[in-house]
mmCIF file of the N, C-alpha and C atoms, coordinates in Angstrom:
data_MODEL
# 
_entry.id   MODEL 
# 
loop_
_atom_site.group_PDB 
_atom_site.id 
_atom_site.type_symbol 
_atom_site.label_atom_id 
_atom_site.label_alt_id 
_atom_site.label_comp_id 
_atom_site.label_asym_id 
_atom_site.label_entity_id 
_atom_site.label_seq_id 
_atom_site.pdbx_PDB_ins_code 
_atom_site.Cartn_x 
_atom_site.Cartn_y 
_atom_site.Cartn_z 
_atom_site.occupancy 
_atom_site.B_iso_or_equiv 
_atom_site.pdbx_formal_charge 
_atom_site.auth_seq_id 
_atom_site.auth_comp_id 
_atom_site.auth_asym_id 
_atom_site.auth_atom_id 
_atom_site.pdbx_PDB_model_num 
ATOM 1   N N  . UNK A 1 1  ? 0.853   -1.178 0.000  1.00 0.00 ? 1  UNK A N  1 
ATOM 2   C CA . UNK A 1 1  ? 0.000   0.000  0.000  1.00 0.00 ? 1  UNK A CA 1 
ATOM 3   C C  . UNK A 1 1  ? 0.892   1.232  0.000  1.00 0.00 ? 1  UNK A C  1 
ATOM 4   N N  . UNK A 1 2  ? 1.101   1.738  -1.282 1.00 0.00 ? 2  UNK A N  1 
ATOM 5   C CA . UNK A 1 2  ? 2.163   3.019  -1.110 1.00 0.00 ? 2  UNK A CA 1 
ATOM 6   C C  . UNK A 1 2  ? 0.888   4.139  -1.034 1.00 0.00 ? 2  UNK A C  1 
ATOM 7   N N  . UNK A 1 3  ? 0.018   4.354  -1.309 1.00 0.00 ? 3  UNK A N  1 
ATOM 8   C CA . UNK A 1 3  ? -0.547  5.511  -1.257 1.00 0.00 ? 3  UNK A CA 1 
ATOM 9   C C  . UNK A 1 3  ? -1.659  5.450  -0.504 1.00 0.00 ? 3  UNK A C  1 
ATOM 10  N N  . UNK A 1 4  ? -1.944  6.538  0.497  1.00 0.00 ? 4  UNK A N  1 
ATOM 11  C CA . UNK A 1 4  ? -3.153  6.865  1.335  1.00 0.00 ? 4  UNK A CA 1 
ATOM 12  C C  . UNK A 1 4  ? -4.694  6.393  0.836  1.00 0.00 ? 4  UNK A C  1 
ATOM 13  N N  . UNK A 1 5  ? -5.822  5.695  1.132  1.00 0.00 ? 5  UNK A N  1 
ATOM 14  C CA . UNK A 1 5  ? -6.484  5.433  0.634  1.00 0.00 ? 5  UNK A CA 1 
ATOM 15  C C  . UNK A 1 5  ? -7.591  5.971  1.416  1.00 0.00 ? 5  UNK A C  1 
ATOM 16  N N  . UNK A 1 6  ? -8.683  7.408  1.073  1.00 0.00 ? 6  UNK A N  1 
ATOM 17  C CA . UNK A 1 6  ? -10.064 7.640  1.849  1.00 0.00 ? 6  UNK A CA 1 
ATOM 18  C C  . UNK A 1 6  ? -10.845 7.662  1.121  1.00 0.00 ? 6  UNK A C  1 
ATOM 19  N N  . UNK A 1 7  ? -12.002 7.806  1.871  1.00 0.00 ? 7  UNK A N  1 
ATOM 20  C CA . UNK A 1 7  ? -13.397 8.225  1.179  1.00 0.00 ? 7  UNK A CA 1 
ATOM 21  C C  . UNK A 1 7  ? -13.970 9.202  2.339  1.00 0.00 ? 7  UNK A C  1 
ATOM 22  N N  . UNK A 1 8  ? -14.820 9.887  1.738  1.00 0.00 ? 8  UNK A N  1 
ATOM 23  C CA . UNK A 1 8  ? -15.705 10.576 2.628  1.00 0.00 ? 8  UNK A CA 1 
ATOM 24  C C  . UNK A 1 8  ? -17.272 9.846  2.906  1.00 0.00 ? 8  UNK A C  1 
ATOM 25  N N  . UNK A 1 9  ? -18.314 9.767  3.968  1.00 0.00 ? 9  UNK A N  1 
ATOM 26  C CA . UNK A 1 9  ? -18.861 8.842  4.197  1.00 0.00 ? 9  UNK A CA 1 
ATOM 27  C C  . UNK A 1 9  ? -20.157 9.056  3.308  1.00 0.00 ? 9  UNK A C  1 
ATOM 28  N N  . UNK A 1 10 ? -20.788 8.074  2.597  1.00 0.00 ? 10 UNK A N  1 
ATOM 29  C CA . UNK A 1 10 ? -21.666 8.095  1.377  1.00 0.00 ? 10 UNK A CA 1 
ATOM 30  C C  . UNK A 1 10 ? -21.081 7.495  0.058  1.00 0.00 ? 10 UNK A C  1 
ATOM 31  N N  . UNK A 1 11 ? -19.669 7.624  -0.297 1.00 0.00 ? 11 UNK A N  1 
ATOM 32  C CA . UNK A 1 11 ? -19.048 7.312  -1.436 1.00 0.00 ? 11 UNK A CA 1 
ATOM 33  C C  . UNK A 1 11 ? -18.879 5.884  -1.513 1.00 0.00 ? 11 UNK A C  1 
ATOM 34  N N  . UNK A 1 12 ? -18.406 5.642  -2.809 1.00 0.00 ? 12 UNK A N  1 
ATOM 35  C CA . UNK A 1 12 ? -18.244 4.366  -2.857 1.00 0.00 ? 12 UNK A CA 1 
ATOM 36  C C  . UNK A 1 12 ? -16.674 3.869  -2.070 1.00 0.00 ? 12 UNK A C  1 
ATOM 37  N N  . UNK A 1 13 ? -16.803 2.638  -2.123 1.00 0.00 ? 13 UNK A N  1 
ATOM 38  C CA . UNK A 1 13 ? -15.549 2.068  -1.264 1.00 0.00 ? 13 UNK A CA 1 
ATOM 39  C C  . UNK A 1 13 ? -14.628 1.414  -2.799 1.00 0.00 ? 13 UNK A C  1 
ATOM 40  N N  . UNK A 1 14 ? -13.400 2.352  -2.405 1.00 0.00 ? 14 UNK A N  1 
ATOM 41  C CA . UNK A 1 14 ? -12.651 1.384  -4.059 1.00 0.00 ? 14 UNK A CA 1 
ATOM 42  C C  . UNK A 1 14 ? -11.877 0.098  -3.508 1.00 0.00 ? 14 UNK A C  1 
ATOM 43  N N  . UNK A 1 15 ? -11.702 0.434  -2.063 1.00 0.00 ? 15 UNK A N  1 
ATOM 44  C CA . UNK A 1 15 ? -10.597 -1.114 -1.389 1.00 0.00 ? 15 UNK A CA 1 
ATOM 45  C C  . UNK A 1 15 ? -11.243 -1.595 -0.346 1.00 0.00 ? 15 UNK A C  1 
ATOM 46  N N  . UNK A 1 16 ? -11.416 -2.484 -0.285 1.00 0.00 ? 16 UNK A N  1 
ATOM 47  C CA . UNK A 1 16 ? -11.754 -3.270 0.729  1.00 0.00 ? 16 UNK A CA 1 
ATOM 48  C C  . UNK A 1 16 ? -10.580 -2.862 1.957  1.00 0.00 ? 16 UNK A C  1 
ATOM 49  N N  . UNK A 1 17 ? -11.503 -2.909 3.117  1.00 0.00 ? 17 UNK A N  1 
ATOM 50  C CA . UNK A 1 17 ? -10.472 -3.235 3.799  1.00 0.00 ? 17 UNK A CA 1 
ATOM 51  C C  . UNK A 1 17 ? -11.342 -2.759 5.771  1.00 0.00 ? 17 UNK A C  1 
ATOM 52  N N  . UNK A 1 18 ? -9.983  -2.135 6.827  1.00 0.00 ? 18 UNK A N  1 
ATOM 53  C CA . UNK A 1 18 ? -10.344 -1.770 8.050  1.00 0.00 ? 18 UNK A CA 1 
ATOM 54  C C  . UNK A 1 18 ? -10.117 -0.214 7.894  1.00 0.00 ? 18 UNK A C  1 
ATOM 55  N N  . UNK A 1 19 ? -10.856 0.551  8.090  1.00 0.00 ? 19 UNK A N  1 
ATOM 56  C CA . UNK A 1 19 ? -10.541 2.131  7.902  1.00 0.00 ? 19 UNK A CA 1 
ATOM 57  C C  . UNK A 1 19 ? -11.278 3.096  9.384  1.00 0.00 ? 19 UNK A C  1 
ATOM 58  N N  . UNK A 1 20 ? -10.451 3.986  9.268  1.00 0.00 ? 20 UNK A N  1 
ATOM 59  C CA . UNK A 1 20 ? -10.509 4.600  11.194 1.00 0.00 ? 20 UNK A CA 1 
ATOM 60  C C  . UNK A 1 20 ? -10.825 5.997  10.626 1.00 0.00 ? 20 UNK A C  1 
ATOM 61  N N  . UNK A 1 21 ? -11.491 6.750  11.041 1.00 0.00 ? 21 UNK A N  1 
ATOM 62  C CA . UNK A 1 21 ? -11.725 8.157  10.850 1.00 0.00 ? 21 UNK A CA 1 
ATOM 63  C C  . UNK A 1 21 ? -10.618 8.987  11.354 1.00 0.00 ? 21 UNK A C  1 
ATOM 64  N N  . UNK A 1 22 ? -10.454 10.504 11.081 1.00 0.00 ? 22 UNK A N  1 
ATOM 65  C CA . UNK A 1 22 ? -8.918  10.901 10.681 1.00 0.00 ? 22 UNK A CA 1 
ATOM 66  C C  . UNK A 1 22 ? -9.025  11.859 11.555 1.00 0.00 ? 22 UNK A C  1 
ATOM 67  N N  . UNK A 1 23 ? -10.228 12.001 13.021 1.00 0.00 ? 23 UNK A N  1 
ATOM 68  C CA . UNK A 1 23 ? -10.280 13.333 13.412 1.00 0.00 ? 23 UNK A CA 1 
ATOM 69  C C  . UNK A 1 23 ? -8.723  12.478 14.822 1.00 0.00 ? 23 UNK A C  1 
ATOM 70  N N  . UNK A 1 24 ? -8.225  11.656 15.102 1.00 0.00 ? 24 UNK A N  1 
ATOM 71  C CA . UNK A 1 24 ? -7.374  11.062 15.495 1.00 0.00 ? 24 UNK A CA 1 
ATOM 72  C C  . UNK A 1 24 ? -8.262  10.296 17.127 1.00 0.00 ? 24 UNK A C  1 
ATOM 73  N N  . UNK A 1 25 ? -9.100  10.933 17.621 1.00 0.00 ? 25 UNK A N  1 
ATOM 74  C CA . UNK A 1 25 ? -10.066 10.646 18.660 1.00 0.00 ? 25 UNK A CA 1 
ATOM 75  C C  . UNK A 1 25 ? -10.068 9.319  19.053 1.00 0.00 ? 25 UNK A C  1 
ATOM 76  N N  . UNK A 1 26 ? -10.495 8.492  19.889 1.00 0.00 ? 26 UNK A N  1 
ATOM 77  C CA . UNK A 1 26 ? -10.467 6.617  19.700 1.00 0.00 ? 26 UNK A CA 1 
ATOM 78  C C  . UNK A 1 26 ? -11.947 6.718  20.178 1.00 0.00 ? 26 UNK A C  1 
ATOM 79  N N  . UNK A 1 27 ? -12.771 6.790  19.483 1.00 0.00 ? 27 UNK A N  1 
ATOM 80  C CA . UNK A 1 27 ? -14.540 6.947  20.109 1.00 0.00 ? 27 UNK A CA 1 
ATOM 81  C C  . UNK A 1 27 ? -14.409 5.364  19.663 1.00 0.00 ? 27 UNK A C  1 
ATOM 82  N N  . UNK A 1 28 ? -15.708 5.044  20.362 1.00 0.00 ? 28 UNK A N  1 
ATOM 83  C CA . UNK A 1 28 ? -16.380 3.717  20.335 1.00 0.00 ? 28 UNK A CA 1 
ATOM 84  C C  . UNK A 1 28 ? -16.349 2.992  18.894 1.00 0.00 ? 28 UNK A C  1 
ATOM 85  N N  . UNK A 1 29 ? -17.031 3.826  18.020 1.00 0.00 ? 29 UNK A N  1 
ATOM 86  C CA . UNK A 1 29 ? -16.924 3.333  15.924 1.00 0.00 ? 29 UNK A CA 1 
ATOM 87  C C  . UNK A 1 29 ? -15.684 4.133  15.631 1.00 0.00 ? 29 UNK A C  1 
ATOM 88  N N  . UNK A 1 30 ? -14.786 4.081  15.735 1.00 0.00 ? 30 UNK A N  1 
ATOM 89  C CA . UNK A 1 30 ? -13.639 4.936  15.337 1.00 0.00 ? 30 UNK A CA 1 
ATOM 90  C C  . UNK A 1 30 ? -13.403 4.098  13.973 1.00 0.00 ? 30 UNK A C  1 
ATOM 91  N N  . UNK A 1 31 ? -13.516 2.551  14.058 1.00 0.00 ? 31 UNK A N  1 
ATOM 92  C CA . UNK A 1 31 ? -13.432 2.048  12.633 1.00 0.00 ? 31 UNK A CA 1 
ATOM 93  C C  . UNK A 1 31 ? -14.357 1.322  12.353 1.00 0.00 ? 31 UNK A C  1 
ATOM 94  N N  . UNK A 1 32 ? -14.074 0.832  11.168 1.00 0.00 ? 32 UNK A N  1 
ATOM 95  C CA . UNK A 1 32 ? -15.218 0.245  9.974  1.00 0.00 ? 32 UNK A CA 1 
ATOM 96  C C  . UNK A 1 32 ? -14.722 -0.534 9.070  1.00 0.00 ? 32 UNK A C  1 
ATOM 97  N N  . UNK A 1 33 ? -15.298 -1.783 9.069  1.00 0.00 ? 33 UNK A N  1 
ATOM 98  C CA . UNK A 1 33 ? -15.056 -3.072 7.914  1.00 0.00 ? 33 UNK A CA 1 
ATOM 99  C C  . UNK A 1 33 ? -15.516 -2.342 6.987  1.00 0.00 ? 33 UNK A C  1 
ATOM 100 N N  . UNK A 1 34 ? -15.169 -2.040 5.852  1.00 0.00 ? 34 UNK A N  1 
ATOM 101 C CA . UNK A 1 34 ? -15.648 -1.890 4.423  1.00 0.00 ? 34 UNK A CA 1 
ATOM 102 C C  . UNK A 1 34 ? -15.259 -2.520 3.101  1.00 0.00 ? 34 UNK A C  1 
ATOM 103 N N  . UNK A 1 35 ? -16.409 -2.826 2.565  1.00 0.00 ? 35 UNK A N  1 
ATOM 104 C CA . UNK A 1 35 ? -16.381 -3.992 1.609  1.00 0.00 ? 35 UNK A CA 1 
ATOM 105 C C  . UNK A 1 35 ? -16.616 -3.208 0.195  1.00 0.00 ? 35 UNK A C  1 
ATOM 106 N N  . UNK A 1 36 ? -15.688 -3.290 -0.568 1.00 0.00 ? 36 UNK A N  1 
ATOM 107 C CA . UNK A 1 36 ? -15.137 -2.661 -1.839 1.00 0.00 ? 36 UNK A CA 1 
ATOM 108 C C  . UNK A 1 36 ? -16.420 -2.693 -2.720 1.00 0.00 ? 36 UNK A C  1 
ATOM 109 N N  . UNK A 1 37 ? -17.096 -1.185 -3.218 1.00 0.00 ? 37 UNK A N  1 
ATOM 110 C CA . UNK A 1 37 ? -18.519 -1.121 -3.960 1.00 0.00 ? 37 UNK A CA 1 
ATOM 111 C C  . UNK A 1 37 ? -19.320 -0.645 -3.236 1.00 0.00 ? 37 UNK A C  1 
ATOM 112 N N  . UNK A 1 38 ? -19.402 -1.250 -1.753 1.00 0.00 ? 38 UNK A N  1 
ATOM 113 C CA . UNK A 1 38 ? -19.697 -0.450 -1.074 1.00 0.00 ? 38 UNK A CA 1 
ATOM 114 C C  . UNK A 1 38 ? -20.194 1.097  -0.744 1.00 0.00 ? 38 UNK A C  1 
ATOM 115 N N  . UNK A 1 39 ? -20.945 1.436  0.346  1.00 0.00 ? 39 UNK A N  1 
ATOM 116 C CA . UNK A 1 39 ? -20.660 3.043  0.708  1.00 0.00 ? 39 UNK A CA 1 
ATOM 117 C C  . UNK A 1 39 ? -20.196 3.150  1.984  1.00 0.00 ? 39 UNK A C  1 
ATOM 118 N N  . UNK A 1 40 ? -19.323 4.291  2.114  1.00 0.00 ? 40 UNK A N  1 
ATOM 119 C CA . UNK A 1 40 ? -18.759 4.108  3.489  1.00 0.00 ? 40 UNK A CA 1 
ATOM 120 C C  . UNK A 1 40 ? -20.127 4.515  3.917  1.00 0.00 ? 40 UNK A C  1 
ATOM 121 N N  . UNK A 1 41 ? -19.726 4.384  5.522  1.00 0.00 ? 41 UNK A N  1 
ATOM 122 C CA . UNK A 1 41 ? -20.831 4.567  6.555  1.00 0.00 ? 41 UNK A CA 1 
ATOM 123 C C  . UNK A 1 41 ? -21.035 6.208  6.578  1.00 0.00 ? 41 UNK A C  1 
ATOM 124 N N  . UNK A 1 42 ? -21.729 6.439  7.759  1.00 0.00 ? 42 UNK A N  1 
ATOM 125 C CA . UNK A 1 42 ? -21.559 8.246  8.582  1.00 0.00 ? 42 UNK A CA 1 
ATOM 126 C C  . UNK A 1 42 ? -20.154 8.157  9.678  1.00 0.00 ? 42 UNK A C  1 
ATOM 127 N N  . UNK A 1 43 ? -19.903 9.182  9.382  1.00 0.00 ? 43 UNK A N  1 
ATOM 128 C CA . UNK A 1 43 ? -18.909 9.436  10.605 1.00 0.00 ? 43 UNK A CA 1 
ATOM 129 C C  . UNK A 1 43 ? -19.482 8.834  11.716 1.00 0.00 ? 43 UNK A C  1 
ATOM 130 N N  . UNK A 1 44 ? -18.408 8.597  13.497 1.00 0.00 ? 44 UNK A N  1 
ATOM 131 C CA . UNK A 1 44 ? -19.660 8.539  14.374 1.00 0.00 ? 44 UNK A CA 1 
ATOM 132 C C  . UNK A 1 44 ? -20.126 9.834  14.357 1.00 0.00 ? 44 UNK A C  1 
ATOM 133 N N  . UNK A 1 45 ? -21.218 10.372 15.392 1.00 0.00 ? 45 UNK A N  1 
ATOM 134 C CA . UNK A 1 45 ? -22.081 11.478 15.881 1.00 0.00 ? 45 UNK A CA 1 
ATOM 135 C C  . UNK A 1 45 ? -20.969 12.171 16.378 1.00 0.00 ? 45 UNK A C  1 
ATOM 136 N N  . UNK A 1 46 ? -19.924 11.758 17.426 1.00 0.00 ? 46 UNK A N  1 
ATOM 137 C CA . UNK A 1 46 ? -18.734 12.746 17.745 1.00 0.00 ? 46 UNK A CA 1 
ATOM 138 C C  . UNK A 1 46 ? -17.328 12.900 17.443 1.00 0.00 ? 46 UNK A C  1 
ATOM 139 N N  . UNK A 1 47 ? -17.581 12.754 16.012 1.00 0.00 ? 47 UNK A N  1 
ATOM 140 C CA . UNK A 1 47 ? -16.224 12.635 15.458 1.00 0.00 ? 47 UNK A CA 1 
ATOM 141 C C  . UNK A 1 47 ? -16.561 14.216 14.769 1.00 0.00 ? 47 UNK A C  1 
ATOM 142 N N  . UNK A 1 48 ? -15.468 14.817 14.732 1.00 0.00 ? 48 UNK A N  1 
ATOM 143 C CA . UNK A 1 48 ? -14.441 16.145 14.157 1.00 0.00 ? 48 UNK A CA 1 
ATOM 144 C C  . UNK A 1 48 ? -13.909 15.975 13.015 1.00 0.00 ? 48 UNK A C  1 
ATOM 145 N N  . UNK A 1 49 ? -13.947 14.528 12.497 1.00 0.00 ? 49 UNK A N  1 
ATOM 146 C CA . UNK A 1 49 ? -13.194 14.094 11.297 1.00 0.00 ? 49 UNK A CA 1 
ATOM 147 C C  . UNK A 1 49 ? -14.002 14.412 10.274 1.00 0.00 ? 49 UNK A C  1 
ATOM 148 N N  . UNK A 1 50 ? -13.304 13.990 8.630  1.00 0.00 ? 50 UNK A N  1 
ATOM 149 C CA . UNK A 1 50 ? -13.837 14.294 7.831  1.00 0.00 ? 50 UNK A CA 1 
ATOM 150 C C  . UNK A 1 50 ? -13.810 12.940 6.457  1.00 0.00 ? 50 UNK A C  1 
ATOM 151 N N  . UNK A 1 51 ? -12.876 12.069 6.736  1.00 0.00 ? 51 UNK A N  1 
ATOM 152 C CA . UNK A 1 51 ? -12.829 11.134 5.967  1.00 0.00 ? 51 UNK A CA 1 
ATOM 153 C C  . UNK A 1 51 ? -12.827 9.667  6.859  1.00 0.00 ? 51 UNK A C  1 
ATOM 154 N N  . UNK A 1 52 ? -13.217 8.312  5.797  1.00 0.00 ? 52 UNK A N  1 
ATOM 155 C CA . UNK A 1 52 ? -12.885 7.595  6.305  1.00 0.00 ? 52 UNK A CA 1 
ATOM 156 C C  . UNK A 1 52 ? -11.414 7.034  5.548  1.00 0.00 ? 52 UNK A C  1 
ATOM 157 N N  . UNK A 1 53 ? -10.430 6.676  6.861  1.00 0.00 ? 53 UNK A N  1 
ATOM 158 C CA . UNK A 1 53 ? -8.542  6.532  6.028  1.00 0.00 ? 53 UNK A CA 1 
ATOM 159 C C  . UNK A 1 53 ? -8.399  4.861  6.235  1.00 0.00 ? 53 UNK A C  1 
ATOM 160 N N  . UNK A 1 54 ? -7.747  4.446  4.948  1.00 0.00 ? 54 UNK A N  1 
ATOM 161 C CA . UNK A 1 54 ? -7.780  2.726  5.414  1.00 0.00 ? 54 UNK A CA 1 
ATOM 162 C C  . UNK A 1 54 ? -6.337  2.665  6.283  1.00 0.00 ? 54 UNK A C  1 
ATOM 163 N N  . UNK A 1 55 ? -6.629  1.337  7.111  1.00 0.00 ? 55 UNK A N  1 
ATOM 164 C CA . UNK A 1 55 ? -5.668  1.184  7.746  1.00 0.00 ? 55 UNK A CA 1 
ATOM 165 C C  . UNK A 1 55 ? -5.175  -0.045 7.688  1.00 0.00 ? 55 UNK A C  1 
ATOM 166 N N  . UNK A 1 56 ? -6.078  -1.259 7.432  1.00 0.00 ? 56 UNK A N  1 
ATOM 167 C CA . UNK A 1 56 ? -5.627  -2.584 6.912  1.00 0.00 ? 56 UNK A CA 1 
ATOM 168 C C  . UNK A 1 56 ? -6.126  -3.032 5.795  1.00 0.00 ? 56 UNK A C  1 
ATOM 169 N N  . UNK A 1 57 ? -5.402  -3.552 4.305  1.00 0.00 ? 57 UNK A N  1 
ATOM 170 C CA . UNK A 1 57 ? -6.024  -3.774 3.314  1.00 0.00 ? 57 UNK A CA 1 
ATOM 171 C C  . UNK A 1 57 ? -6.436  -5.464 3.777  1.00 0.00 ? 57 UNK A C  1 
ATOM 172 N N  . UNK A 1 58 ? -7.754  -5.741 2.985  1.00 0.00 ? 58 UNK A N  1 
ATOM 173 C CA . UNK A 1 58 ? -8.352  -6.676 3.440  1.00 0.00 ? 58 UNK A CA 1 
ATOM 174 C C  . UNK A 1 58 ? -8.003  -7.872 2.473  1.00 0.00 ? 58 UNK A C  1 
ATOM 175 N N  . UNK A 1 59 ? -6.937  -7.523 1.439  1.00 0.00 ? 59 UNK A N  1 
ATOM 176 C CA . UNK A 1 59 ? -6.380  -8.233 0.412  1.00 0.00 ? 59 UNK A CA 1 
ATOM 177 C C  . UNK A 1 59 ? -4.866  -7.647 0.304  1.00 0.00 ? 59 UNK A C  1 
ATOM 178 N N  . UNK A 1 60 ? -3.907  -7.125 0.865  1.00 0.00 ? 60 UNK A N  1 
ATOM 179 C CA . UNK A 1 60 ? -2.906  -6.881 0.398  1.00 0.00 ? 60 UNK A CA 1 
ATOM 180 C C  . UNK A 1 60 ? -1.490  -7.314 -0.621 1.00 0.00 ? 60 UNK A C  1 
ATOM 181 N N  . UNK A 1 61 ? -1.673  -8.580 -1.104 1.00 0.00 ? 61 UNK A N  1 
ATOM 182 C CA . UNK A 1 61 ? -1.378  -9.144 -2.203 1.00 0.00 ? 61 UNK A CA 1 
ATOM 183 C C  . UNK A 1 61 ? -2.057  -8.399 -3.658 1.00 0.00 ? 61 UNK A C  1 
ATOM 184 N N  . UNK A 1 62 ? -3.145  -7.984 -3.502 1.00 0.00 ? 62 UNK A N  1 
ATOM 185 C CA . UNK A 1 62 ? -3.639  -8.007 -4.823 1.00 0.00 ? 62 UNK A CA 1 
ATOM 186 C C  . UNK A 1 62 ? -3.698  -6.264 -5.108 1.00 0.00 ? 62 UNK A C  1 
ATOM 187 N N  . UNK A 1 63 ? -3.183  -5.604 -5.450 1.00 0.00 ? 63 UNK A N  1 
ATOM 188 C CA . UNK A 1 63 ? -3.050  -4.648 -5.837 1.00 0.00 ? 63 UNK A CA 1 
ATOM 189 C C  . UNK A 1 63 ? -3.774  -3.990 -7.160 1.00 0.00 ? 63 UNK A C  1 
# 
């Protein structure tokens, strides 16, 4: 994974994978399974953030 991968919440998901919201906070939903085609979720209710950022690809072999 050389390059940063987000979405903002509503969009489609291009990678599968585990993704944490970017306001840096550790709230309760701070992350989210998302399944590629997908839409990301909503932020939680007290997040400051603005994207969702992946953090584990759920395939990292396949590029």
């Amino acid at each position: 994974m050389n390059e940063t991968r987000q979405g903002k919440p509503g969009e489609i998901v291009q990678e599968s994978g585990i993704y944490a919201c970017d306001c840096g906070k550790e709230h309760l939903w701070s992350k989210s399974t998302d399944v590629r085609g997908h839409r990301f979720p909503p932020l939680p209710y007290d997040c400051a953030g603005h994207t969702w950022t992946l953090r584990t690809q759920a395939h990292p072999d396949q590029d």
